[in-house]
PyMOL Python script that loads the backbone (N, CA, C, O; Angstrom):
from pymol import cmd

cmd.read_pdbstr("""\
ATOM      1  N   UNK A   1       0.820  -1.198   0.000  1.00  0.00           N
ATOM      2  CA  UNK A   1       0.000   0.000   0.000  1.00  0.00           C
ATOM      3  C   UNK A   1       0.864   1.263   0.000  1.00  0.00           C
ATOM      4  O   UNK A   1       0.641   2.236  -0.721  1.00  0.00           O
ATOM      5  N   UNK A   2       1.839   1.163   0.847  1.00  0.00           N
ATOM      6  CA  UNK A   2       2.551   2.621   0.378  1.00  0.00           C
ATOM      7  C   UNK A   2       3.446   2.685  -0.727  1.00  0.00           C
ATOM      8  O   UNK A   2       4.002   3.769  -0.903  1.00  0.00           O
ATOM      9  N   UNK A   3       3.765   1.522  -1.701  1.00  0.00           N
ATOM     10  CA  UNK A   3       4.556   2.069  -2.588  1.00  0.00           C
ATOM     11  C   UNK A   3       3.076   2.495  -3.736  1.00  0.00           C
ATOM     12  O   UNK A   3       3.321   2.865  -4.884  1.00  0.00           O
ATOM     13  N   UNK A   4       1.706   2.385  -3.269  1.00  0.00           N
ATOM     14  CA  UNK A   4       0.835   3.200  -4.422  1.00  0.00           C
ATOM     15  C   UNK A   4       0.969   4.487  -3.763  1.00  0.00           C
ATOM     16  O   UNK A   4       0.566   5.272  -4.620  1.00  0.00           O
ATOM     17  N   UNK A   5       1.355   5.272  -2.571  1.00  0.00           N
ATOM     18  CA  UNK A   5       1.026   6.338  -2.173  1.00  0.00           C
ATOM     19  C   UNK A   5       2.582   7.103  -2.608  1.00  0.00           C
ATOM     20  O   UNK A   5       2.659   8.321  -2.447  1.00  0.00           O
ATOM     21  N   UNK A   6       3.812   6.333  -3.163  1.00  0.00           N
ATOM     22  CA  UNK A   6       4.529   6.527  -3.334  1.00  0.00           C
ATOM     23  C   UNK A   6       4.365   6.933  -4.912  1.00  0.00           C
ATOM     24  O   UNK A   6       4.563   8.098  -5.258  1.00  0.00           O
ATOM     25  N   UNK A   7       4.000   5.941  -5.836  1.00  0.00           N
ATOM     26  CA  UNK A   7       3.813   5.839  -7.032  1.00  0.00           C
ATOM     27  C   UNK A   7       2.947   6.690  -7.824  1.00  0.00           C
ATOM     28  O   UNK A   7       3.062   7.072  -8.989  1.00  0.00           O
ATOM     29  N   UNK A   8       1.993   6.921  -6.891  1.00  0.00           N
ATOM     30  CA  UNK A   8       0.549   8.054  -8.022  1.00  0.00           C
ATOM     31  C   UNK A   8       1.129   9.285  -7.761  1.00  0.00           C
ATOM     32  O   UNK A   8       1.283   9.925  -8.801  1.00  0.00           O
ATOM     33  N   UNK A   9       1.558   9.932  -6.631  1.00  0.00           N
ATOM     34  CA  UNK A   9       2.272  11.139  -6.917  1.00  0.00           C
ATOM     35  C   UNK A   9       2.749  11.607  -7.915  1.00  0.00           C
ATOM     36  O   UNK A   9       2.476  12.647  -8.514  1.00  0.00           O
ATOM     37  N   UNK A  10       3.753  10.543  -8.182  1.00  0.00           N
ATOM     38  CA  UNK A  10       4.756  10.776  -8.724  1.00  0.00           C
ATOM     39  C   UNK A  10       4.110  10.326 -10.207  1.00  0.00           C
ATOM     40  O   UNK A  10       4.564  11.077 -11.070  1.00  0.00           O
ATOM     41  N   UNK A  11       3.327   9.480 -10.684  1.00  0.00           N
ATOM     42  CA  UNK A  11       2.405   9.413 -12.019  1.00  0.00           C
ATOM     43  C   UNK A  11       1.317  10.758 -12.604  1.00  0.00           C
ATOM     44  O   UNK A  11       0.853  10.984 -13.722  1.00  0.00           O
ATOM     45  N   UNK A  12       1.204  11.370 -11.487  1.00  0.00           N
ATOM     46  CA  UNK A  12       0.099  12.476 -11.464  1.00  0.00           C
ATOM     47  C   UNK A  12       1.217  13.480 -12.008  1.00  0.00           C
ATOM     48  O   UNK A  12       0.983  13.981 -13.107  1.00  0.00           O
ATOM     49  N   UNK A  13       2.350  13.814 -11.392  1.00  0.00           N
ATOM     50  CA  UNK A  13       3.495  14.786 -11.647  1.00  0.00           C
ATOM     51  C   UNK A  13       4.009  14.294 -13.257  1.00  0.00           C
ATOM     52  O   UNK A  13       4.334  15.261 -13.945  1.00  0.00           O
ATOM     53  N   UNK A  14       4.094  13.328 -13.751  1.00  0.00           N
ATOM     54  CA  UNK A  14       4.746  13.220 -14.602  1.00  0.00           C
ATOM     55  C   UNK A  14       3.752  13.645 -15.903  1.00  0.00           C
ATOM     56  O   UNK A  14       4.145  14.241 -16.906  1.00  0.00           O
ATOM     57  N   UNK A  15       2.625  13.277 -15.690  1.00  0.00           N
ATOM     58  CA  UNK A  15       1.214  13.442 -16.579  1.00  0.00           C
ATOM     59  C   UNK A  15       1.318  15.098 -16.267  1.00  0.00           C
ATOM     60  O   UNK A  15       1.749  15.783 -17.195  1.00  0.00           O
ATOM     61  N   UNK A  16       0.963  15.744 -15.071  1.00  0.00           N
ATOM     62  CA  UNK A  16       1.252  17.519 -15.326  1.00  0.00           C
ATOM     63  C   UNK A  16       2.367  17.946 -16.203  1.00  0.00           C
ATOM     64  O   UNK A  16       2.023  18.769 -17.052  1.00  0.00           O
ATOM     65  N   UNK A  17       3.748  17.563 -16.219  1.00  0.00           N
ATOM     66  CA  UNK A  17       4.606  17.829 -16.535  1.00  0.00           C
ATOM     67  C   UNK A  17       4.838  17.693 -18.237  1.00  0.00           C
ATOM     68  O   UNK A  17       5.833  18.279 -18.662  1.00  0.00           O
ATOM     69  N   UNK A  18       4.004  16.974 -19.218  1.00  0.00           N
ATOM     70  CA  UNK A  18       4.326  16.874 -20.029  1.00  0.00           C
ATOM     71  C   UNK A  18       2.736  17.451 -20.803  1.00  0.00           C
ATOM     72  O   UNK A  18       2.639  18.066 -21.865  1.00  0.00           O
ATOM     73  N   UNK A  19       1.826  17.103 -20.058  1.00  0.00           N
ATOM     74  CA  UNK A  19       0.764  18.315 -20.534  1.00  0.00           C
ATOM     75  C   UNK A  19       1.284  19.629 -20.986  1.00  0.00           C
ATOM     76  O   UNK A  19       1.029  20.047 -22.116  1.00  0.00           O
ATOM     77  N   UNK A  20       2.158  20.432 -19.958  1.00  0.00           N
ATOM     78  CA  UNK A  20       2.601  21.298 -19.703  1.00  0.00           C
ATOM     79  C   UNK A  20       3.343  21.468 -21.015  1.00  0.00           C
ATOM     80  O   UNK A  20       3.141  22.336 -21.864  1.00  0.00           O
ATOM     81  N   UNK A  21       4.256  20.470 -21.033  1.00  0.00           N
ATOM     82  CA  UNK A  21       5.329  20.966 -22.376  1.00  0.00           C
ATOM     83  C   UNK A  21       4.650  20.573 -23.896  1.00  0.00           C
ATOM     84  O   UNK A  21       5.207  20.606 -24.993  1.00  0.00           O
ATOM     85  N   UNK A  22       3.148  20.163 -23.541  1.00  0.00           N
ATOM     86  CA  UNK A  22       2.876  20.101 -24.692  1.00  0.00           C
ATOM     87  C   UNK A  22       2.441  21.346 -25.093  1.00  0.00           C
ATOM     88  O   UNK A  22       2.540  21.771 -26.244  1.00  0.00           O
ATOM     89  N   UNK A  23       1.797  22.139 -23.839  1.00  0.00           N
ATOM     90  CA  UNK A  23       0.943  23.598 -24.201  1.00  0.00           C
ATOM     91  C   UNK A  23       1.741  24.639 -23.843  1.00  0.00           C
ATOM     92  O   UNK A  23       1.132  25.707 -23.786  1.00  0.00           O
ATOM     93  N   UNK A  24       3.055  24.693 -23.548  1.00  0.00           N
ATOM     94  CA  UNK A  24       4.455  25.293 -24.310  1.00  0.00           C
ATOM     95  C   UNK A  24       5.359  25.508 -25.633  1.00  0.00           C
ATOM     96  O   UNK A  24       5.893  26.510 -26.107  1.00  0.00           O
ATOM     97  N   UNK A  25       5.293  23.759 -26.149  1.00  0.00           N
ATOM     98  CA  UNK A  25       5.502  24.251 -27.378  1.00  0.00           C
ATOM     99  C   UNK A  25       3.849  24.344 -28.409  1.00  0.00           C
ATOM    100  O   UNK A  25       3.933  24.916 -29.496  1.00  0.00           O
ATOM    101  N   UNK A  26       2.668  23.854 -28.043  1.00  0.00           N
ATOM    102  CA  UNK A  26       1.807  25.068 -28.830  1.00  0.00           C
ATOM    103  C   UNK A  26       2.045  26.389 -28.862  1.00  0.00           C
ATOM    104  O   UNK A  26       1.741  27.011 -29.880  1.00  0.00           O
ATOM    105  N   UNK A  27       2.662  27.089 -27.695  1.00  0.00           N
ATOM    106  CA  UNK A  27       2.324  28.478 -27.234  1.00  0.00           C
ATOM    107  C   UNK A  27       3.845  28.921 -28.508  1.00  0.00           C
ATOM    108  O   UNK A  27       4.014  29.965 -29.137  1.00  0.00           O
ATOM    109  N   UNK A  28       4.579  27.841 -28.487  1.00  0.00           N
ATOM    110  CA  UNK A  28       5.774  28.416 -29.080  1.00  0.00           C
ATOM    111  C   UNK A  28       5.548  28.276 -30.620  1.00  0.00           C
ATOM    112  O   UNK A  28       6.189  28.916 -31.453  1.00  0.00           O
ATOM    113  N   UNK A  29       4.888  27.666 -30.815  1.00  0.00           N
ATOM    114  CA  UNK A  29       4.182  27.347 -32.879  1.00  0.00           C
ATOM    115  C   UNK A  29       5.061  26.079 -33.311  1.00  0.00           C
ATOM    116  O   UNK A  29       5.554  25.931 -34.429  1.00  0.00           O
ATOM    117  N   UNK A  30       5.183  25.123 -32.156  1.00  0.00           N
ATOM    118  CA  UNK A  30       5.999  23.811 -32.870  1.00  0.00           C
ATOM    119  C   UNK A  30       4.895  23.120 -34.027  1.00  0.00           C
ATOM    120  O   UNK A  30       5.253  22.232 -34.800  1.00  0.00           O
ATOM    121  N   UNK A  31       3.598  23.650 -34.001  1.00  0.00           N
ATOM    122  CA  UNK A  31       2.922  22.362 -34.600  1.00  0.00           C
ATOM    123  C   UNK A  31       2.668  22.806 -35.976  1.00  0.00           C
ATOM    124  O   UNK A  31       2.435  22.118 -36.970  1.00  0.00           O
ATOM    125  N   UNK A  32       2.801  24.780 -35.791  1.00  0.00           N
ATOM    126  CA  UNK A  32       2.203  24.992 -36.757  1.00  0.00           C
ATOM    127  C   UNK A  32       2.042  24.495 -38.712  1.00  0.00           C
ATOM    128  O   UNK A  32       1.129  24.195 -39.482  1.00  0.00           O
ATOM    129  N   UNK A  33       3.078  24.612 -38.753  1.00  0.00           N
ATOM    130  CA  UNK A  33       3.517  23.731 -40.365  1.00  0.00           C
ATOM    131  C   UNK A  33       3.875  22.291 -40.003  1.00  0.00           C
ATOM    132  O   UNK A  33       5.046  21.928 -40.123  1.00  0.00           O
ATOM    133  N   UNK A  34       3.238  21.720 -39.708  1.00  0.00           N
ATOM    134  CA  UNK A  34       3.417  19.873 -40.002  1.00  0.00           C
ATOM    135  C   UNK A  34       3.129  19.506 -41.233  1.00  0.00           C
ATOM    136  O   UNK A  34       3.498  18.331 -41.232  1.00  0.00           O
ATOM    137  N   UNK A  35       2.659  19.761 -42.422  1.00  0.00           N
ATOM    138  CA  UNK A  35       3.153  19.640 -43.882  1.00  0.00           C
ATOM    139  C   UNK A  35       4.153  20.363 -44.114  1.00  0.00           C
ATOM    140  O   UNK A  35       3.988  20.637 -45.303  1.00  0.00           O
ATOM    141  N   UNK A  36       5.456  21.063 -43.660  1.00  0.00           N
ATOM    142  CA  UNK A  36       5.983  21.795 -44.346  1.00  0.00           C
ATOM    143  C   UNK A  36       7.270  20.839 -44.515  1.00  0.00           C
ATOM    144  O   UNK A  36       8.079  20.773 -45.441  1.00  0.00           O
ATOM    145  N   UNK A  37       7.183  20.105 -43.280  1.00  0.00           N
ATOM    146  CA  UNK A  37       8.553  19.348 -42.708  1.00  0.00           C
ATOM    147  C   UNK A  37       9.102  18.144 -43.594  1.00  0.00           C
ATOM    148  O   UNK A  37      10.222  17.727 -43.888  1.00  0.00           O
ATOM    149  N   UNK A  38       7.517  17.707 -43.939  1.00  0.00           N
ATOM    150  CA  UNK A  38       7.269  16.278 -44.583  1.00  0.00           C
ATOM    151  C   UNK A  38       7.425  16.398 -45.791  1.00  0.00           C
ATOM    152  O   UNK A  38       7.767  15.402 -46.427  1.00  0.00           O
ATOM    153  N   UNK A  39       7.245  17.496 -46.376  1.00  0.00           N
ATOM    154  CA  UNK A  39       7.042  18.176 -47.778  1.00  0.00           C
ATOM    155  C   UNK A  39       8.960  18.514 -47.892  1.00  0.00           C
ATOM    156  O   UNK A  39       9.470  17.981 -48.877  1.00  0.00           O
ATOM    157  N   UNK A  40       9.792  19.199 -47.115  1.00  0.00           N
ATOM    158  CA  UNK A  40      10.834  19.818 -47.498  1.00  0.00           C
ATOM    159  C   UNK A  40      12.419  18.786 -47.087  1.00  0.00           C
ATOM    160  O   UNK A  40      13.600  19.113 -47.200  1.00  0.00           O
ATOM    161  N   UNK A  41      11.705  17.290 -46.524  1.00  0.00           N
ATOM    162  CA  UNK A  41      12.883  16.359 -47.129  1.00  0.00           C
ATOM    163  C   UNK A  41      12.852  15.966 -48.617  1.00  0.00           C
ATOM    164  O   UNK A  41      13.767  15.479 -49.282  1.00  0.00           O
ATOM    165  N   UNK A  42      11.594  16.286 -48.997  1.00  0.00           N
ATOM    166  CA  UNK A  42      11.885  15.877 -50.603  1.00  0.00           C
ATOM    167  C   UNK A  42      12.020  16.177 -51.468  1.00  0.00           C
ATOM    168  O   UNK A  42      11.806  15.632 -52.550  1.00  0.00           O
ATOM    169  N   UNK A  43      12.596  17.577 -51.093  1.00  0.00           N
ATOM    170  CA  UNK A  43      12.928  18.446 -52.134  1.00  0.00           C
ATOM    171  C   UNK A  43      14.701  18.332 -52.000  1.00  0.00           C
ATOM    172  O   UNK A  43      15.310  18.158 -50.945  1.00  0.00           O
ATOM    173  N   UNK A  44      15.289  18.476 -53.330  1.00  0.00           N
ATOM    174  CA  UNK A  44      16.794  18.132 -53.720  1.00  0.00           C
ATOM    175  C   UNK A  44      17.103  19.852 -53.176  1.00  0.00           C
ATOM    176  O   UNK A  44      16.558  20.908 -53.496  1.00  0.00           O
ATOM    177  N   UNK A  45      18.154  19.555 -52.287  1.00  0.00           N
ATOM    178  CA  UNK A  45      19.007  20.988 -52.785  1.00  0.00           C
ATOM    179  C   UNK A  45      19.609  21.549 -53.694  1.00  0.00           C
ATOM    180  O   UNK A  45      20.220  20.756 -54.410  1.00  0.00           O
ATOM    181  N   UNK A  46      19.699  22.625 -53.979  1.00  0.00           N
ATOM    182  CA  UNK A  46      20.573  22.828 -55.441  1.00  0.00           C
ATOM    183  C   UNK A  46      21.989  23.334 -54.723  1.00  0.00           C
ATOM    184  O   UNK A  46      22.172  24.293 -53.972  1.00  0.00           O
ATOM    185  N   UNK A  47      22.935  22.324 -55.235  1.00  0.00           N
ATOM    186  CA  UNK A  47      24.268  22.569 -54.898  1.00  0.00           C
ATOM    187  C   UNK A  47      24.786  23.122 -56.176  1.00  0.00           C
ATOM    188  O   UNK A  47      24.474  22.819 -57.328  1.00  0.00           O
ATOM    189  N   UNK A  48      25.778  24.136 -55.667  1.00  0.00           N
ATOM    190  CA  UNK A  48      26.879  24.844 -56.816  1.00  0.00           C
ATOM    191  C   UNK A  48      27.641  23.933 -57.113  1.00  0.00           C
ATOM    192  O   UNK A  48      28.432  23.834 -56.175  1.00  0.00           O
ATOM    193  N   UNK A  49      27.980  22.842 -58.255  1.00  0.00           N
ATOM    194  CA  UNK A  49      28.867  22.160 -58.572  1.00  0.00           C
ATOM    195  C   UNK A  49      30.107  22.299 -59.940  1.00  0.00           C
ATOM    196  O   UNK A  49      29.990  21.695 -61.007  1.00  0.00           O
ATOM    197  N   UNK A  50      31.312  23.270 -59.577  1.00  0.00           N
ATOM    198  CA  UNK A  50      31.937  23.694 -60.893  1.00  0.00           C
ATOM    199  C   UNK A  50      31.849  22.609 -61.973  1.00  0.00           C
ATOM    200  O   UNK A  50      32.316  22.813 -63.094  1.00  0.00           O
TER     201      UNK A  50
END
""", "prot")
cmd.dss("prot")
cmd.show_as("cartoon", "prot")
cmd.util.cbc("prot")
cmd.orient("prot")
């Protein structure tokens, strides 16, 4: 019984904690272009080649 009084704390904290950094990087615009990312490995670079 006390390693659950030990354990949900610390499950409850970990669940706040990443809520958190999810509605941080919303606040920061990580999500905003998710086609842009997927879209711009497949484009070739143009290298200068003499």
């Amino acid at each position: 019984m006390s390693g659950l009084a030990f354990l949900i704390p610390i499950a409850l904290g970990l669940g706040l904690l990443g809520l958190a950094a999810f509605f941080w990087a919303m606040r920061r615009g990580q999500f905003e272009d998710l086609d842009g990312a997927a879209r711009r490995i497949l484009i070739d670079d143009e290298e200068d080649e003499p």
